[in-house]
C-alpha positions in Angstrom: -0.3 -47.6 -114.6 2.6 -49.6 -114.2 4.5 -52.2 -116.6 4.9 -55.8 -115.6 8.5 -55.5 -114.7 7.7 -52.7 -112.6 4.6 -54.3 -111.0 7.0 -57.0 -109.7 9.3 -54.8 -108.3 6.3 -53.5 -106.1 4.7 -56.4 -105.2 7.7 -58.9 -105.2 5.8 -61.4 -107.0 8.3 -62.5 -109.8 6.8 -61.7 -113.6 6.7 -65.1 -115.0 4.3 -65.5 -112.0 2.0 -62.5 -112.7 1.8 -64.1 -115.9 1.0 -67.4 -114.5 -1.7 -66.3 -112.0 -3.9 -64.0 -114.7 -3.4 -67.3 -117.0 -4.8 -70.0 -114.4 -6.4 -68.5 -112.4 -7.7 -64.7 -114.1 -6.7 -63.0 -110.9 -5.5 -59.7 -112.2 -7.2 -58.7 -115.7 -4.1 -55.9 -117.0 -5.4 -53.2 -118.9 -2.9 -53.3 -122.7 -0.8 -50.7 -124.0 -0.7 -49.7 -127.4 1.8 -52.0 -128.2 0.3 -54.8 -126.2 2.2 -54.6 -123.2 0.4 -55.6 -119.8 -0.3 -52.6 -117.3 -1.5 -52.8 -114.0 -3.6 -50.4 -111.6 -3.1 -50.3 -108.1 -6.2 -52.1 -107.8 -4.2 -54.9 -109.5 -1.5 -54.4 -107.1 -3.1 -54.6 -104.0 -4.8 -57.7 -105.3 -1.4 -59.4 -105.9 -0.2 -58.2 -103.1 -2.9 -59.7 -101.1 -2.3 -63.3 -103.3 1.5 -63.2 -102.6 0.5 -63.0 -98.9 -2.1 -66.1 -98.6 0.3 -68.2 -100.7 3.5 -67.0 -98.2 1.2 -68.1 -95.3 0.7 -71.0 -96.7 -2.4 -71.5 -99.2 -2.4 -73.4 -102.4 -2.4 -70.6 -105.2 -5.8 -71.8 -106.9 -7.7 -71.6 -102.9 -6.1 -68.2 -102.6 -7.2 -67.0 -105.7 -10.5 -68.3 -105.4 -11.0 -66.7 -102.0 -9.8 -63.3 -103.1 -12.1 -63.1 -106.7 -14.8 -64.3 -104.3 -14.4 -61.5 -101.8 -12.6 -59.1 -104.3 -14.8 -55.9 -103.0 -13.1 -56.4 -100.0 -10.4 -54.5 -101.1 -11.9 -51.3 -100.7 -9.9 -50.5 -97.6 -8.4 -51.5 -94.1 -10.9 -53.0 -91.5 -10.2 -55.5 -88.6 -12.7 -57.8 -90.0 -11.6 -57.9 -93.4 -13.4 -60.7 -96.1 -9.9 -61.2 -97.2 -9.4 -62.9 -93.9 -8.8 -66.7 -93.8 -11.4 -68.0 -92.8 -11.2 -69.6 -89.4 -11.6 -73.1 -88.6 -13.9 -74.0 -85.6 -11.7 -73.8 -82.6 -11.9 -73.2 -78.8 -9.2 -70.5 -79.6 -9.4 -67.1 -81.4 -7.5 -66.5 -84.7 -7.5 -63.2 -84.2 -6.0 -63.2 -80.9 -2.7 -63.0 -82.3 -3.0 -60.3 -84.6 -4.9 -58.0 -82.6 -1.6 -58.6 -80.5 0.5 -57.2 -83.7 -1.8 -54.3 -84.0 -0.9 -53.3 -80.5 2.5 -54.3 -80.1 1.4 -56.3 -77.2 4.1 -59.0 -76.1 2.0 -60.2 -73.2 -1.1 -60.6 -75.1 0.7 -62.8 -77.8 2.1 -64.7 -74.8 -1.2 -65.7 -73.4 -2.7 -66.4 -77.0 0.3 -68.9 -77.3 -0.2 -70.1 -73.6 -3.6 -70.8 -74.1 -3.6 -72.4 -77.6 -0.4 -74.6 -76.8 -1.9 -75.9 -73.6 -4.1 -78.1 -75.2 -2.9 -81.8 -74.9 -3.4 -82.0 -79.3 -0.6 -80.0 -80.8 -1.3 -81.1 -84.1 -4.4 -79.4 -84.1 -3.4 -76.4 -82.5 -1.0 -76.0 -85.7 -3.3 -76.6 -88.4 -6.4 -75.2 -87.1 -5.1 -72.2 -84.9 -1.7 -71.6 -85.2 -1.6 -71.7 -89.1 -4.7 -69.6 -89.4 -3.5 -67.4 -86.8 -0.9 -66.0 -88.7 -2.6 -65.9 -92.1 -4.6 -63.2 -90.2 -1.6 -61.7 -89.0 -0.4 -61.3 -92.9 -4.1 -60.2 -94.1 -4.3 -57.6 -91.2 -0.6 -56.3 -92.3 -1.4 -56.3 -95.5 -4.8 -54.0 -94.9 -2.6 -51.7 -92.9 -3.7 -52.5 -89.5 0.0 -54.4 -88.5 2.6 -52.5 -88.7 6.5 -54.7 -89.5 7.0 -54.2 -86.0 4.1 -55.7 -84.7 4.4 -58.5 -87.3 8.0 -59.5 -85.6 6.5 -59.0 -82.3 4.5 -62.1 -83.2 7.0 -64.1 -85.3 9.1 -63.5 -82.7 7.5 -65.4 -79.8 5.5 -68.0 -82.1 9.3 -68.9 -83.0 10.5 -68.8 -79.7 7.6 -71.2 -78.9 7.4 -73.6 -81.3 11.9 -74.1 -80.6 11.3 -74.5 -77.1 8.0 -77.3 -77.8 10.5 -78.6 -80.4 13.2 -79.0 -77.7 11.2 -80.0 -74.7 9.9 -83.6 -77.1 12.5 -85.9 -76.6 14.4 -87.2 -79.3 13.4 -91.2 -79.6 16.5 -93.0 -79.4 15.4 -95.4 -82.3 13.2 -93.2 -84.7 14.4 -92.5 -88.2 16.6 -89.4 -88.5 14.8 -86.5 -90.6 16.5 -83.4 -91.7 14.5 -80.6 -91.8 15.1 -76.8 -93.0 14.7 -74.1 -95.6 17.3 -73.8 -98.6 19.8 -70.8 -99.5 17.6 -67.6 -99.1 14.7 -68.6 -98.2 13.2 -67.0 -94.4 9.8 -67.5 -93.3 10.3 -70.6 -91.6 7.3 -71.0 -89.4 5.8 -73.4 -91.3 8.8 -75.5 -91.1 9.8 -75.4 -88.0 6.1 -76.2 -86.9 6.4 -79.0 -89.0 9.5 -80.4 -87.4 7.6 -79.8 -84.3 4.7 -82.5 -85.4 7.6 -84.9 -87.0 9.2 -85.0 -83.5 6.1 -86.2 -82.0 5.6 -89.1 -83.6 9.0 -90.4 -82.5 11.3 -89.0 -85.7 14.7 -88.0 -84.8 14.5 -84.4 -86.8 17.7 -82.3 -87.3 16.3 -79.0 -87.9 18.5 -77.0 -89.8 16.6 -73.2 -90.0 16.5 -70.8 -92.5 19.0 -70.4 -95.4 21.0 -72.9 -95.8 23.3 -73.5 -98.5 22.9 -76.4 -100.9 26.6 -77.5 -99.6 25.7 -77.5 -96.1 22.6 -79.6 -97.0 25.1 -82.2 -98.4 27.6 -81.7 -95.6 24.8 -82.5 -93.1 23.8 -85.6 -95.1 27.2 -87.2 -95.4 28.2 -86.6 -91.9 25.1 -88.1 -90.3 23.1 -89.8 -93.4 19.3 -89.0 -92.4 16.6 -91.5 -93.5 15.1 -88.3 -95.6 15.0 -84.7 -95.9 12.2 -82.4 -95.9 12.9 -78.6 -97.1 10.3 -76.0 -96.9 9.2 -74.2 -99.9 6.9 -71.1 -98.8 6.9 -69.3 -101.3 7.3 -69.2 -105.3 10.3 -67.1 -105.5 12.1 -70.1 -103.0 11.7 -72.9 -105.6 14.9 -72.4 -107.7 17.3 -72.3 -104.4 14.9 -75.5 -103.2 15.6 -77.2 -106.9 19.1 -76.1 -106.4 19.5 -77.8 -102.6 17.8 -80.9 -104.2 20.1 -81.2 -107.2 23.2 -81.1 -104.9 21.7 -83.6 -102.7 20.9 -85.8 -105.5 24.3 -85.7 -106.9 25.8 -86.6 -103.1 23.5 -89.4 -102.2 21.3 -90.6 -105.6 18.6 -92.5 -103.4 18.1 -90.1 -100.8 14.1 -89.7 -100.6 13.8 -85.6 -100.8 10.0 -84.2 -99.2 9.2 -80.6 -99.6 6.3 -78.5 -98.2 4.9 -75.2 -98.4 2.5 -73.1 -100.2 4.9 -73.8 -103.7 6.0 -77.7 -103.2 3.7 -78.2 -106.2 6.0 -76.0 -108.4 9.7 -77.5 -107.5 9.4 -81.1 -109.2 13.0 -82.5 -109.6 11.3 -86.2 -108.2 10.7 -84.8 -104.6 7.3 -85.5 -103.0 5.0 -82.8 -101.9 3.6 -83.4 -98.4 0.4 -81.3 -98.7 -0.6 -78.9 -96.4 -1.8 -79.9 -93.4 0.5 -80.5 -90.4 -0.8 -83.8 -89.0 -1.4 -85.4 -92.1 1.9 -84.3 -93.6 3.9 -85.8 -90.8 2.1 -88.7 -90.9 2.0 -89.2 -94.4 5.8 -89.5 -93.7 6.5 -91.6 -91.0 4.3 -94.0 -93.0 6.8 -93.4 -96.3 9.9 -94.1 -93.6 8.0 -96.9 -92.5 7.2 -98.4 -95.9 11.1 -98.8 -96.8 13.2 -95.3 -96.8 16.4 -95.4 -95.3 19.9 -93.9 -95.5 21.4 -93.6 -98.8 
């Protein structure tokens, strides 16, 4: 049995949001110690575990807990057609074509899963209904066992490599608003991101896109040397939202009107008067081009 302090050492799921998740959503029920102190099982820790995944890929927390207390006897062990799968949307692509590519470290096979998905003339809904999905498989099938790290980069790898080189080959509009668009200090998975960046592009937005980890002063040095017409930073995951709230703060106090977006499995949870952008790539970007449209412009 393990303490709560402990348990978020070995899951990486900060305490205050173990707390948080048994509260809302009863995910984890912690057996009490004598003197009332929480302690969790490894049962409880591979549930976590598996929550802290579908939320980093992208679900909202209360989906993700649904889906796992739905399918919780799923956790019995590792199996390539796990319940704890997201499940897929109806495409003309497979889902699992990319981790069944992680499982066998095969570069090629990840190639031609991206070759085939991204040849289809809509990219917006190769993101949400195949990329996106693609790689919450790739996270469930790691965290079953089946997907070693390796094979996980092997797949980050090229779906980054793919979605900079879509990014460059859209032009940039010569007139379109200019969006910056990025992660704050510390924060890495930027898939999500950049895909989004990808959509923004599209429908004729000048986006900077600044990566992963950047420091609330370079934020504010980007802003005041080419004043975008808003910023978008990604917030993935929960223990991202005090660098994003940080990077926002800074921002505000170098340009007070400067419309701030964030996205991400945790945008509901950074506040601070940005907007959240939901989760869904095409509506997302379109939901700001119209707010560019309505009014926003350089501070």
């Amino acid at each position: 049995m393990y303490s709560i302090g402990h348990a978020a050492q070995l899951t990486g799921v900060p305490a205050a949001t173990l707390r948080v998740w048994e509260r809302r959503y009863g995910l984890v029920r912690p057996e009490r110690s004598e003197g009332g102190y929480r302690l969790y099982d490894e049962h409880a820790l591979q549930v976590l575990r598996a929550m802290s995944a579908l939320v980093a890929a992208g679900w909202a927390p209360r989906t993700a807990a649904a889906h796992l207390l739905a399918g919780a006897e799923a956790f019995d062990g590792p199996r390539p057609a796990a319940p704890s799968d997201p499940p897929a949307a109806s495409t003309p692509w497979d889902t699992a074509a990319l981790a069944q590519g992680a499982v066998d470290l095969d570069r090629e096979a990840v190639s031609a899963a991206l070759d085939t998905a991204f040849a289809s003339t809509d990219l917006e809904q190769v993101l949400d209904d195949w990329l996106m999905p693609s790689l919450e498989r790739v996270g469930s099938w790691w965290r079953d066992g089946l997907v070693d790290v390796a094979g996980e980069h092997v797949v980050s790898a090229a779906v980054e490599r793919r979605l900079g080189a879509t990014l460059d080959a859209v032009p940039v509009p010569a007139r379109g608003p200019l969006v910056a668009v990025g992660l704050a200090r510390g924060s890495l998975h930027e898939l999500g991101v950049l895909a989004f960046a990808v959509a923004l592009r599209r429908l004729g937005v000048d986006v900077v896109y600044l990566g992963a980890d950047l420091p609330p002063q370079s934020w504010v040095s980007l802003v005041r040397a080419r004043p975008p017409a808003a910023v978008v930073i990604g917030a993935p995951m929960v223990t991202d939202v005090i660098a994003v709230r940080e990077t926002v703060d800074a921002l505000r106090a170098a340009r007070p009107q400067l419309p701030v977006f964030v996205g991400g499995s945790a945008q509901d949870e950074v506040g601070h008067g940005t907007r959240t952008l939901g989760h869904a790539m095409r509506q997302a970007s379109r939901t700001l081009v119209e707010e560019l449209g309505a009014g926003a412009a350089p501070a």
